[in-house]
N, C-alpha and C positions, 0 to 999 in steps of 0.2 A: 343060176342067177337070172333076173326077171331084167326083161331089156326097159331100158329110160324111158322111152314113150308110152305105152300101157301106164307103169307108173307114177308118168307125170301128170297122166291124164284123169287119172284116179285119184290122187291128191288134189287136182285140180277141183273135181266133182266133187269132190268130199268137203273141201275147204267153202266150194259155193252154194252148199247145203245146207251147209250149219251157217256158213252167214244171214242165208235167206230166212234158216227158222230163228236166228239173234235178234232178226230184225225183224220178224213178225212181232216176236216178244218184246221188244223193248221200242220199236219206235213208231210215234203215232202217227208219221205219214202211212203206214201202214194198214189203215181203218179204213181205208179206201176213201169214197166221197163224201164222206162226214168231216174229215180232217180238213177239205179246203171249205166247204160250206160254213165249218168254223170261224176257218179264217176270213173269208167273205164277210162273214158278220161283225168282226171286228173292225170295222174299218179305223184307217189310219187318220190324226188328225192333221189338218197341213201345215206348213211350215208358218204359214202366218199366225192360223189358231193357234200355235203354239207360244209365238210370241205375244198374239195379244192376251191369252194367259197367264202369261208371265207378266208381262207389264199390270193386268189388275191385281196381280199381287202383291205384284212391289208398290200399288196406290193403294191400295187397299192397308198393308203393314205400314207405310208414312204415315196414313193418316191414322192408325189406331195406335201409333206408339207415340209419333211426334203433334199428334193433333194440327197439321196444317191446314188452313182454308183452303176454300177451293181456289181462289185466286193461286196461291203459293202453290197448289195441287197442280196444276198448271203449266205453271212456272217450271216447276219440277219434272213434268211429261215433254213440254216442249225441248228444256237440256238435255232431257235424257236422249231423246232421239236425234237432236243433232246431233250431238256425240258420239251417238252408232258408226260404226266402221260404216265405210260406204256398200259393202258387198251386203249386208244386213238394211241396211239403209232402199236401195235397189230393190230386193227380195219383196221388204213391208213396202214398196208403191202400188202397188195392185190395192193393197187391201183399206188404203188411205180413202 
């Protein structure tokens, strides 16, 4: 009978083997410095840009569904943003 440590050790190596070739095969951090230069190039948009995108879409659909002036366009951006929760409110001051 083969004593526990040799054993464990060997299953140990074996187990961190094949994980290592699973994960050459399957996962793209994997590709070395290509995979962050990717991501590098992606950059993220911020949390303001994201709302002020949002906000031109939601003017942008008022006025092509409901045809409001700009007056009422307006009207319409200035409620909406009182209305923001204050934590959302605080965030969009920078970008004011």
């Amino acid at each position: 009978m083969m004593p526990r440590q040799p054993y464990v050790a060997i299953v140990f190596t074996r187990y961190t083997m094949l994980s290592l070739e699973n994960r050459f095969n399957l996962d793209v951090r994997s590709i070395g410095e290509l995979f962050y230069w990717t991501c590098d190039e992606l950059a993220d948009i911020t949390y303001q840009e994201s709302y002020l995108l949002l906000i031109e879409l939601m003017l942008s659909i008022c006025q092509d569904i409901l045809q409001l002036s700009e007056e009422k366009m307006s009207i319409l951006l200035d409620q909406f943003l009182q209305n923001l929760p204050a934590m959302i409110k605080s965030s969009l001051k920078p970008c004011a």
